[in-house]
Backbone atoms as SQL, in Angstrom:
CREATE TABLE atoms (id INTEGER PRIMARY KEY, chain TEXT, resi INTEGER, resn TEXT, atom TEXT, x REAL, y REAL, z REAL);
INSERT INTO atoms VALUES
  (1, 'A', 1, 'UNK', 'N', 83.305, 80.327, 101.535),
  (2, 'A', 1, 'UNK', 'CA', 83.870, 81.037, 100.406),
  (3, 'A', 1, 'UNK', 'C', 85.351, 81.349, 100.590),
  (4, 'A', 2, 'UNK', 'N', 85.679, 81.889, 101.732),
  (5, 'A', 2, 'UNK', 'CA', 86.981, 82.576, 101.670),
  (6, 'A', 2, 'UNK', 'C', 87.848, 80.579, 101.557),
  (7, 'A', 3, 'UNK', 'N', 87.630, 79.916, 102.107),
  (8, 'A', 3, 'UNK', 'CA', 88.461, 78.674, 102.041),
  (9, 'A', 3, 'UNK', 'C', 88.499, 78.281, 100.466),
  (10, 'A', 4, 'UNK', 'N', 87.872, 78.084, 99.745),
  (11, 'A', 4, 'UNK', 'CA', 87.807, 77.931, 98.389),
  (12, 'A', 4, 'UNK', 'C', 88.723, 78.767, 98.228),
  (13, 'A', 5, 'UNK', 'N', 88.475, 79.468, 98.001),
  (14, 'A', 5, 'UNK', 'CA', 89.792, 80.597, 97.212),
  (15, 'A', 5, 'UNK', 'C', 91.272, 80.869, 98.002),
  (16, 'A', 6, 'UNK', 'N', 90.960, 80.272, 99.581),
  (17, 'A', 6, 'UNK', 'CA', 92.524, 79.817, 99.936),
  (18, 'A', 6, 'UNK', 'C', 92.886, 78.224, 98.953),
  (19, 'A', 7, 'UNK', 'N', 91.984, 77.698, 98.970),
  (20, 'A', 7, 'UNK', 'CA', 92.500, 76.189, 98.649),
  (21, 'A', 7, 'UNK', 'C', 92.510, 76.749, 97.221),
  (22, 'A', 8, 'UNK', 'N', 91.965, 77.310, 96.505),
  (23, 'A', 8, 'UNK', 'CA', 92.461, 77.734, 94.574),
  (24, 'A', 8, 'UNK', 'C', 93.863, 78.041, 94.834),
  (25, 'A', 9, 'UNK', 'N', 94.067, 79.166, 95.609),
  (26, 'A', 9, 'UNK', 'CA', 95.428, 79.596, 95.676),
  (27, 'A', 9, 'UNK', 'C', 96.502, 78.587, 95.649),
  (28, 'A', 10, 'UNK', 'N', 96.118, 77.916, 96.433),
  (29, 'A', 10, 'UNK', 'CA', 97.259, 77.003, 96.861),
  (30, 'A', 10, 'UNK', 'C', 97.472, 75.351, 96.016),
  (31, 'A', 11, 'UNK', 'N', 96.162, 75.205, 95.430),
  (32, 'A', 11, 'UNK', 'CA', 96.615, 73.839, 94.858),
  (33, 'A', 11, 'UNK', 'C', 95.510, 74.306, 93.276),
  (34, 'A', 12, 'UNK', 'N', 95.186, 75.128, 92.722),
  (35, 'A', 12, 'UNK', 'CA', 94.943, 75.456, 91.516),
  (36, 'A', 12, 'UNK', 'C', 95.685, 76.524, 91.030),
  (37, 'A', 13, 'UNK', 'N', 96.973, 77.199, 91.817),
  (38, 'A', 13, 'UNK', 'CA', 97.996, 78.079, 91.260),
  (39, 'A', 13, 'UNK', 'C', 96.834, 79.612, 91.023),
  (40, 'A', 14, 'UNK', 'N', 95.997, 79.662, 91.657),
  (41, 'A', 14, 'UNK', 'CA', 94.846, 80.997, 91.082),
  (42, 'A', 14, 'UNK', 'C', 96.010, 82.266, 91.795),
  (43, 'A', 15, 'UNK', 'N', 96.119, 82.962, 91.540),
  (44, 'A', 15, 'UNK', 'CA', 96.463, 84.546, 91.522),
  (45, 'A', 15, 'UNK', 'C', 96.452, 84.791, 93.204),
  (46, 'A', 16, 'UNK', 'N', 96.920, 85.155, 94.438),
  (47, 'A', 16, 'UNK', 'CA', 96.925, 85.835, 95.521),
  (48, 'A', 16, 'UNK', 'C', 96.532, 86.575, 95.185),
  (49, 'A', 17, 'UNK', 'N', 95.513, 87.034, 96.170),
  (50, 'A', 17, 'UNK', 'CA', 95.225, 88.779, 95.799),
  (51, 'A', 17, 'UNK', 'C', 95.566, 89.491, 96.901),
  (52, 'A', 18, 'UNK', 'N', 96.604, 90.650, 96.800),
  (53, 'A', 18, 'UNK', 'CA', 97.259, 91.285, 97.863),
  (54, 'A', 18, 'UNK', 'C', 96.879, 92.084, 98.516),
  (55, 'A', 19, 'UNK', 'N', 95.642, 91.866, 98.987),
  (56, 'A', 19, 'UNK', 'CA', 94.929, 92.846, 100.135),
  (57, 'A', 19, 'UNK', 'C', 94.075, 91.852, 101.101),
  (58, 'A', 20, 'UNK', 'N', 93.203, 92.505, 101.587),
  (59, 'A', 20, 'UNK', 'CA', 91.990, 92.091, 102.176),
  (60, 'A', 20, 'UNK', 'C', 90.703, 91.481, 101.367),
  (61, 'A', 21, 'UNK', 'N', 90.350, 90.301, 101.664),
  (62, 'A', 21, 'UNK', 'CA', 88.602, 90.069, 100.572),
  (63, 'A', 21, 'UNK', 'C', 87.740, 90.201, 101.149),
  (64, 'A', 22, 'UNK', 'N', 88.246, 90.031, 102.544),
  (65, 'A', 22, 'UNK', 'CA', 86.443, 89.790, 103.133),
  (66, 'A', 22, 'UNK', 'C', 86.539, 90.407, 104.184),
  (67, 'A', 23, 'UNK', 'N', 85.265, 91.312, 104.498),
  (68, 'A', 23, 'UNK', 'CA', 85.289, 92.583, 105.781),
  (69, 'A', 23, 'UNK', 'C', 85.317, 91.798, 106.951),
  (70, 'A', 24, 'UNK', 'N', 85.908, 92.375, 107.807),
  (71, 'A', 24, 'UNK', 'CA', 86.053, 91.855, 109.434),
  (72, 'A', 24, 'UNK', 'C', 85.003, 92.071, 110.147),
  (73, 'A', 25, 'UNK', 'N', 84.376, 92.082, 111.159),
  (74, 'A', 25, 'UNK', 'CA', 83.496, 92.471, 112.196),
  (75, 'A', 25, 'UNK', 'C', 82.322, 93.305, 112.014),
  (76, 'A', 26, 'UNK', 'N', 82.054, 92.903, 111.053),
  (77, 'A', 26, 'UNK', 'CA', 80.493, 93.439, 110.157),
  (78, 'A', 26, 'UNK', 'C', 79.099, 92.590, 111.007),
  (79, 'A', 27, 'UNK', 'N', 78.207, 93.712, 111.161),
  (80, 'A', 27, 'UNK', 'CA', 77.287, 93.204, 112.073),
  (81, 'A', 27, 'UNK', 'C', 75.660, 92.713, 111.093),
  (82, 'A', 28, 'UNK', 'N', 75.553, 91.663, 111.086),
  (83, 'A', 28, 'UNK', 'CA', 74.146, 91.000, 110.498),
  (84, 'A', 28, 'UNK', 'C', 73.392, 91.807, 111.578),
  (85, 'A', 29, 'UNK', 'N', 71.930, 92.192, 110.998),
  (86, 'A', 29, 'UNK', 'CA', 71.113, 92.744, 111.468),
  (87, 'A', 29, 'UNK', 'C', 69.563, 92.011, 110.503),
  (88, 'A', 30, 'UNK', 'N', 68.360, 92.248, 111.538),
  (89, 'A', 30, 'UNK', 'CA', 67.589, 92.196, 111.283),
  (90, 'A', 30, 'UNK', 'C', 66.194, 93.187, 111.562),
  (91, 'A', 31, 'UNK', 'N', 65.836, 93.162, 110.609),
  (92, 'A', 31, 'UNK', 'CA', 64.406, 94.394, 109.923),
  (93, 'A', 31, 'UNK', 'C', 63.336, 93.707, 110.392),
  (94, 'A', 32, 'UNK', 'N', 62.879, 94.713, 111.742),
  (95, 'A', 32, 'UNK', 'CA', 61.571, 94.085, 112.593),
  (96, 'A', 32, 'UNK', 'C', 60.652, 94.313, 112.351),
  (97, 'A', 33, 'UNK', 'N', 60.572, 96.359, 111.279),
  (98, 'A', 33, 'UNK', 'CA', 59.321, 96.692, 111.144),
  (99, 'A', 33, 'UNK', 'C', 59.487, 97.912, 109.415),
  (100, 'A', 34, 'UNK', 'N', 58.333, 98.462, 109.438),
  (101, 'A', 34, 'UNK', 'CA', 58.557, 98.728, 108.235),
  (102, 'A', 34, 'UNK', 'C', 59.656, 100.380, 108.517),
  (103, 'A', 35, 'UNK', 'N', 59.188, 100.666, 109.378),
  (104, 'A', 35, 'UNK', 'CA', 60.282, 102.103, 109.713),
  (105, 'A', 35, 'UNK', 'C', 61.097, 101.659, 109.775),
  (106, 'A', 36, 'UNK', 'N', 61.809, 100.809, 110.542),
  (107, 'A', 36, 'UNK', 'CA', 63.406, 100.491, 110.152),
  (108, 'A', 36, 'UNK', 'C', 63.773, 99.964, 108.778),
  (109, 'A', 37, 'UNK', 'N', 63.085, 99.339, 108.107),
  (110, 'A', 37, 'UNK', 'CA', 63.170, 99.303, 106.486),
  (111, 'A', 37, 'UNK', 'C', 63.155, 100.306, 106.083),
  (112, 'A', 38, 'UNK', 'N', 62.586, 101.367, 106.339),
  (113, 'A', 38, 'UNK', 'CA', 62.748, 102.430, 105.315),
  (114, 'A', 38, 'UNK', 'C', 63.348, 103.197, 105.838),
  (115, 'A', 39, 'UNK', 'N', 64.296, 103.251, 106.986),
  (116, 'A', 39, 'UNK', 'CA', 65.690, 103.875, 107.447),
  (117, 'A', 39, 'UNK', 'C', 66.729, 103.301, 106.838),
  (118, 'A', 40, 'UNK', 'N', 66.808, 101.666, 106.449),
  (119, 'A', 40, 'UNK', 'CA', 67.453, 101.272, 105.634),
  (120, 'A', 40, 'UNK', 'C', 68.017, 101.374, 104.615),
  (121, 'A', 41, 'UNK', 'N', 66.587, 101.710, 103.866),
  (122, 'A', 41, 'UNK', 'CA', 66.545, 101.917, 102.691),
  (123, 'A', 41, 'UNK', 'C', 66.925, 103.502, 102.334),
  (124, 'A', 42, 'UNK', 'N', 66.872, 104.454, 102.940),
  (125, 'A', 42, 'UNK', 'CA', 67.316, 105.513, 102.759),
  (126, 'A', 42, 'UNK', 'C', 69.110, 106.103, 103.149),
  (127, 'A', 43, 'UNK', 'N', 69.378, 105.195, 103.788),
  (128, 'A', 43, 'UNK', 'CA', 70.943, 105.069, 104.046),
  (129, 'A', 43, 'UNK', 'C', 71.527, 104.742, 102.976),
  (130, 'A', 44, 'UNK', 'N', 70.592, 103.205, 102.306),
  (131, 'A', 44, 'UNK', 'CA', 71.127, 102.422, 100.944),
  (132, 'A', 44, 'UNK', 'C', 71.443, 103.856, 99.802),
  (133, 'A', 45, 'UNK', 'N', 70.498, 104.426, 99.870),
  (134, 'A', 45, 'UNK', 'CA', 70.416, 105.608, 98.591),
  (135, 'A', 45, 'UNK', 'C', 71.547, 106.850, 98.905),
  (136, 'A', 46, 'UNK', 'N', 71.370, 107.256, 100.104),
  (137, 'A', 46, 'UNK', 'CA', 71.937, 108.427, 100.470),
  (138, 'A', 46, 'UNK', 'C', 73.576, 108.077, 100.406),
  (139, 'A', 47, 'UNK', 'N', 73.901, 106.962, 101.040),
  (140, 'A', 47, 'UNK', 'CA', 75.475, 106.591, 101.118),
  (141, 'A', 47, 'UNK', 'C', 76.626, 107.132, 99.853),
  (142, 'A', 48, 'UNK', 'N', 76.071, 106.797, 99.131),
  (143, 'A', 48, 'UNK', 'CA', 76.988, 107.538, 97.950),
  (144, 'A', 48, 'UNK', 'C', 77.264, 108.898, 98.073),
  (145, 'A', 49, 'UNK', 'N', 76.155, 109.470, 97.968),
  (146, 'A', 49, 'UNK', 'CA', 75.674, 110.762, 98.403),
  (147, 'A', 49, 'UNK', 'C', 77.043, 111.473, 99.876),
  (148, 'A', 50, 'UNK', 'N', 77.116, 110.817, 100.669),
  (149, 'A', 50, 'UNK', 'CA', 77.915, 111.336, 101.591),
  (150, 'A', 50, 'UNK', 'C', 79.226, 110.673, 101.509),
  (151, 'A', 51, 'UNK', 'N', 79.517, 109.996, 100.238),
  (152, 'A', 51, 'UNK', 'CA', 80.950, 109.159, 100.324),
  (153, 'A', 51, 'UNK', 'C', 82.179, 110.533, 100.282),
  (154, 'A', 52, 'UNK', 'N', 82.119, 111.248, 99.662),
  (155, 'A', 52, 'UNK', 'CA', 83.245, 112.112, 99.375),
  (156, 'A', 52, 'UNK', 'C', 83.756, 113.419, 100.829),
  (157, 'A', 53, 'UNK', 'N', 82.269, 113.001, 101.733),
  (158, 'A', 53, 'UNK', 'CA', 82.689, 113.597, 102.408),
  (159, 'A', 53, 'UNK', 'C', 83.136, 112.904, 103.798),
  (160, 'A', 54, 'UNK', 'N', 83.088, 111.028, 103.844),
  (161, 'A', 54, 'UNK', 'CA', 83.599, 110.737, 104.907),
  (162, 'A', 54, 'UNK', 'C', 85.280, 110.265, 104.770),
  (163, 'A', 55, 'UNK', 'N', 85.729, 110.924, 105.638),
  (164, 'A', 55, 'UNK', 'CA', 87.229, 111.083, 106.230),
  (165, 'A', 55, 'UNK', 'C', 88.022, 109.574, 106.158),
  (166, 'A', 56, 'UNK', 'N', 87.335, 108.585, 106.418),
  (167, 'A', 56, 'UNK', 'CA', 87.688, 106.744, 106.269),
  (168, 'A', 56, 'UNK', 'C', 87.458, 106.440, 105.206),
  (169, 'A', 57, 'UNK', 'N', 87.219, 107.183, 103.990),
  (170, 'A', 57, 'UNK', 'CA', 86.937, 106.569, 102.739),
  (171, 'A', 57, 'UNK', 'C', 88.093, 105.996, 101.565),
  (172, 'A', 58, 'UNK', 'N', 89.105, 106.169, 102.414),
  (173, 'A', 58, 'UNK', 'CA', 90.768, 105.859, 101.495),
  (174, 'A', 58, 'UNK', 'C', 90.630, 106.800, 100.734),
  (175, 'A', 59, 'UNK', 'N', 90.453, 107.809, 100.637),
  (176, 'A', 59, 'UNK', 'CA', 90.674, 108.158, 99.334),
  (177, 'A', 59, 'UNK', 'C', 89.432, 108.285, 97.896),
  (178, 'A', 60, 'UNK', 'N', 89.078, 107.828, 97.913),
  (179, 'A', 60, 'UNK', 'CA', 88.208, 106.940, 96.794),
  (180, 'A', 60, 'UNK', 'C', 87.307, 107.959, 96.589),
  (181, 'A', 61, 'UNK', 'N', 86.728, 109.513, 97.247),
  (182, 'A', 61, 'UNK', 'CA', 85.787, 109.760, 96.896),
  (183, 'A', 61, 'UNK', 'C', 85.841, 111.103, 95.495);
C-alpha cells in the first residue's frame, strides 16, 4: 500500500500528504483464548472513553 501511493505521487501527480500515513512499530498480535478476546474487546470499547485523559493524545481529546 504505502508504495502505490508513493508511485501515485510521483508519476500520477496525486496530492503529497504532509505528515505521516502509516504507524511505525505497531505490534501484530494474536488471540489464543477467549479471555484475551474479551480483554480485547473491552479496551476496543473503553479507549475512547480514556482518550481525553491520555497525555500523548496531540491534543485531539
Amino acid at each position: 500500500m504505502p508504495n502505490e501511493y508513493i508511485r501515485g505521487v510521483k508519476q500520477n501527480a496525486w496530492a503529497p500528504f504532509p505528515g505521516k500515513l502509516w504507524q511505525r512499530n505497531y505490534w501484530e498480535r494474536i488471540v489464543r483464548n477467549h479471555d484475551e478476546l474479551q480483554k480485547i474487546r473491552e479496551y476496543i470499547v473503553n479507549n475512547p472513553r480514556n482518550w481525553s485523559n491520555d497525555a500523548l493524545n496531540g491534543g485531539f481529546g
